[in-house]
KENU-27186 format. One line per field, with one value per atom (N, C-alpha, C): residue in three letters; residue number from 0; x, y, z. Coordinates in steps of 0.2 Angstrom, whole numbers, plus 5000, padded with zeros to 4 digits. Atoms other than C-alpha are relative to their C-alpha. Example, Ala and Ser with C-alpha at 12.3 -4.5 7.8 and 13.67 -1.06 7.14 Angstrom:
2
residuo: ALA ALA ALA SER SER SER .
num: 0 0 0 1 1 1 .
east: 5004 5062 5004 4996 5068 4996 .
north: 4994 4978 5006 4994 4995 5005 .
up: 5000 5039 5000 4999 5036 5003 .
***
This chain:
86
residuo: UNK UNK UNK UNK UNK UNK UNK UNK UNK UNK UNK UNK UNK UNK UNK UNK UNK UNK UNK UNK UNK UNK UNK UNK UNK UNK UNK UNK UNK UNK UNK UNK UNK UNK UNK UNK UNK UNK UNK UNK UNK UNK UNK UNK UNK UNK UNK UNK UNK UNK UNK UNK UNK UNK UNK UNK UNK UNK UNK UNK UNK UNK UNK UNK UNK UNK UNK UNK UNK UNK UNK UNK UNK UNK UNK UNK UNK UNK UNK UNK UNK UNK UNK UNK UNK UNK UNK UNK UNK UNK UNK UNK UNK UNK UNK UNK UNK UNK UNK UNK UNK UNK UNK UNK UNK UNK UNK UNK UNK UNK UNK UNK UNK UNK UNK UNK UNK UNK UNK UNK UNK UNK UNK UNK UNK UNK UNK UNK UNK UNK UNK UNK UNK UNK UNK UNK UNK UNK UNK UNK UNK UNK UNK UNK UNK UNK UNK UNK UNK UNK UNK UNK UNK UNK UNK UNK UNK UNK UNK UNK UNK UNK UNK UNK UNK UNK UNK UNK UNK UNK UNK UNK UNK UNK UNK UNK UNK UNK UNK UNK UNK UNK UNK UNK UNK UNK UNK UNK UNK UNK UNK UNK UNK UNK UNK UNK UNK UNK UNK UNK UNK UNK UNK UNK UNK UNK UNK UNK UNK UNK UNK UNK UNK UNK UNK UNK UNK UNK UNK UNK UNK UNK UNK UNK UNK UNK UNK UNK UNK UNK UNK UNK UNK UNK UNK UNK UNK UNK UNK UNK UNK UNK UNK UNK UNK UNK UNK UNK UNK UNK UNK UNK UNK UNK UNK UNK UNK UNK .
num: 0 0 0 1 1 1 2 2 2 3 3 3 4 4 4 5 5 5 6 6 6 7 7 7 8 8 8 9 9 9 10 10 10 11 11 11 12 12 12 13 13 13 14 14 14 15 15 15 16 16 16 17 17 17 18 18 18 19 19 19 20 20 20 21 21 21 22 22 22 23 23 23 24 24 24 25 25 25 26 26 26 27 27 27 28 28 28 29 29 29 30 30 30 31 31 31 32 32 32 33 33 33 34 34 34 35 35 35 36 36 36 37 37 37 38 38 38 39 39 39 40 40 40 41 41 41 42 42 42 43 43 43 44 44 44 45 45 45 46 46 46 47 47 47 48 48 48 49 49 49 50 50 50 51 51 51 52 52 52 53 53 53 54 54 54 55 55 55 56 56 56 57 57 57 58 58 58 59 59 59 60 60 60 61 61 61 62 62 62 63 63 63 64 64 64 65 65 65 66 66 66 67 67 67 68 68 68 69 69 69 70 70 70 71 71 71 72 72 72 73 73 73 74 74 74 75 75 75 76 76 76 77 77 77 78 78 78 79 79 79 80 80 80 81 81 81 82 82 82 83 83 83 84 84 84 85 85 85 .
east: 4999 5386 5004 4995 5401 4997 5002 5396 5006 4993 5408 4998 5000 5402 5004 4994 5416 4994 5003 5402 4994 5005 5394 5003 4995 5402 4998 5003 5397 5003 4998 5397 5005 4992 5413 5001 4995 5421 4994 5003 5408 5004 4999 5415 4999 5004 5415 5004 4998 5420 5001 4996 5433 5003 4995 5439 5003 4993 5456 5005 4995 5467 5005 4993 5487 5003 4998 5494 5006 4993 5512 5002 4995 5525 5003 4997 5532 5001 5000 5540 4995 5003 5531 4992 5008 5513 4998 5005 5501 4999 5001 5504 4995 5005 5490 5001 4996 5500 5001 4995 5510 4995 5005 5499 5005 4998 5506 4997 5003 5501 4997 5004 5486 4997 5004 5479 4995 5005 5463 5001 5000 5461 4994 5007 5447 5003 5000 5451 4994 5001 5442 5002 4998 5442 4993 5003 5435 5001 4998 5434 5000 5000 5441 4996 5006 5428 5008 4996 5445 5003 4999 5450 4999 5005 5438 5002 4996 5451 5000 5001 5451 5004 4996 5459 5000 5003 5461 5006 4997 5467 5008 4992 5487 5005 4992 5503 5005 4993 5520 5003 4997 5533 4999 5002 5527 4995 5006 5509 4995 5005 5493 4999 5001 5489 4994 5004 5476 5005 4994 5486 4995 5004 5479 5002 4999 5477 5004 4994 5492 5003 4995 5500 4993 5007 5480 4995 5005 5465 4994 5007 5447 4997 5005 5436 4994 5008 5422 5000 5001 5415 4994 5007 5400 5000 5001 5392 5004 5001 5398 4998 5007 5391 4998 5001 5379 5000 5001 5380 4993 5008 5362 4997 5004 5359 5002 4998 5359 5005 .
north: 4997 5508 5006 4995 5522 5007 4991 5541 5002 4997 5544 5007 4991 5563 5003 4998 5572 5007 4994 5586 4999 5002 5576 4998 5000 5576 4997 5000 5569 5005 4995 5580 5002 4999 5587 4995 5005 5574 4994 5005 5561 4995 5005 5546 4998 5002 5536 4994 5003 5522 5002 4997 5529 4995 5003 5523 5004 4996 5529 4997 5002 5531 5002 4998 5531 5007 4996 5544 5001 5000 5541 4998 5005 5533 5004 4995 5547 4998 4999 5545 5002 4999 5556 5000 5002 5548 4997 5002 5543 4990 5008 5523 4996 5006 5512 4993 5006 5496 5001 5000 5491 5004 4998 5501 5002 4995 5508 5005 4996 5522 4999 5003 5520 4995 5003 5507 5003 5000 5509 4996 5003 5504 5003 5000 5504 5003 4997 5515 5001 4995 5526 5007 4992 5544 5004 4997 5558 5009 4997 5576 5005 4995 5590 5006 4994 5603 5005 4993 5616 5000 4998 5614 4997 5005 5604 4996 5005 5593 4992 5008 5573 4998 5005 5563 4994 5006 5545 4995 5005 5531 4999 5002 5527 4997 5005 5520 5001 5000 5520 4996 5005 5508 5000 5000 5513 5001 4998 5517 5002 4999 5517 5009 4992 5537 5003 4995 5549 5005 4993 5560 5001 4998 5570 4996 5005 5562 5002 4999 5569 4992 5005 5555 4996 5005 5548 5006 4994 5557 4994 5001 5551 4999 5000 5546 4995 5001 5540 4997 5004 5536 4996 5004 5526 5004 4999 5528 4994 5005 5515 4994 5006 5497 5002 5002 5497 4994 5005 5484 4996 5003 5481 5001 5003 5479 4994 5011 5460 5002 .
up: 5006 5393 5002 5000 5392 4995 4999 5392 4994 5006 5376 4998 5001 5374 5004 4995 5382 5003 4998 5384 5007 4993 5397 5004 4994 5411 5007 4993 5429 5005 4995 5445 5004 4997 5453 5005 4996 5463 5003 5002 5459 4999 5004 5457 4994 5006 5442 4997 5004 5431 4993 5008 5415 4998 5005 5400 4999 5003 5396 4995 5007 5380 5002 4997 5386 4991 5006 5374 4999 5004 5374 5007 4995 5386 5001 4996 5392 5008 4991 5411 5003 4994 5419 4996 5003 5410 5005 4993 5424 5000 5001 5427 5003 4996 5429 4996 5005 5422 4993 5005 5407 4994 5008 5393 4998 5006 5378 4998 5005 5366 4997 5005 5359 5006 4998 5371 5007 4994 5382 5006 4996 5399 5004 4995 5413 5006 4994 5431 5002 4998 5441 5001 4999 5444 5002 4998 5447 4998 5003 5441 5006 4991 5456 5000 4999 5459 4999 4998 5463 4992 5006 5445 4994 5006 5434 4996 5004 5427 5004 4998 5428 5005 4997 5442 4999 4999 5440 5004 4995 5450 4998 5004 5446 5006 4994 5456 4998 5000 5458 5003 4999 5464 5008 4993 5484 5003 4997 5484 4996 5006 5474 5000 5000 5471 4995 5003 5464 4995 5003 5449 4993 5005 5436 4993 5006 5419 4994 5005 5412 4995 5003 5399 4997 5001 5396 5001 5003 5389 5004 4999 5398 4992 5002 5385 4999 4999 5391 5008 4989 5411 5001 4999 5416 5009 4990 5436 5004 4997 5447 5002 4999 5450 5007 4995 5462 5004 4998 5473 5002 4998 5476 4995 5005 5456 4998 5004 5449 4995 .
***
């Protein structure tokens, strides 16, 4: 189930499984495949203890990368699957 209170937050540089809404097509928007405006998608992230704002998983045409959630808004995370729940 997805944590949609944005007021809830998990612990700085926790992992976690987000959903994220792309917010426009802008170049420098944070690329985790083909999304448009308006659509959701699933990454990871994590939020940096040094500046409280979101990181989430993204790429570029020579290496996967961590970049802040500039061009896509977080709303909502889950914990991680465990591996040692069915």
């Amino acid at each position: 189930m997805w944590e949609l209170n944005t007021d809830e937050t998990p612990a700085t540089d926790e992992m976690v499984q987000v959903l994220c809404e792309q917010l426009h097509d802008a170049p420098d928007a944070v690329s985790i495949g083909d999304h448009g405006a308006g659509e959701e998608f699933v990454s990871i992230g994590y939020i940096r203890a040094d500046n409280m704002q979101w990181e989430v998983a993204g790429w570029n045409m020579h290496y996967d990368c961590w970049a802040s959630a500039a061009g896509c808004e977080v709303i909502g995370w889950r914990p991680l699957a465990n591996p040692k729940d069915p």
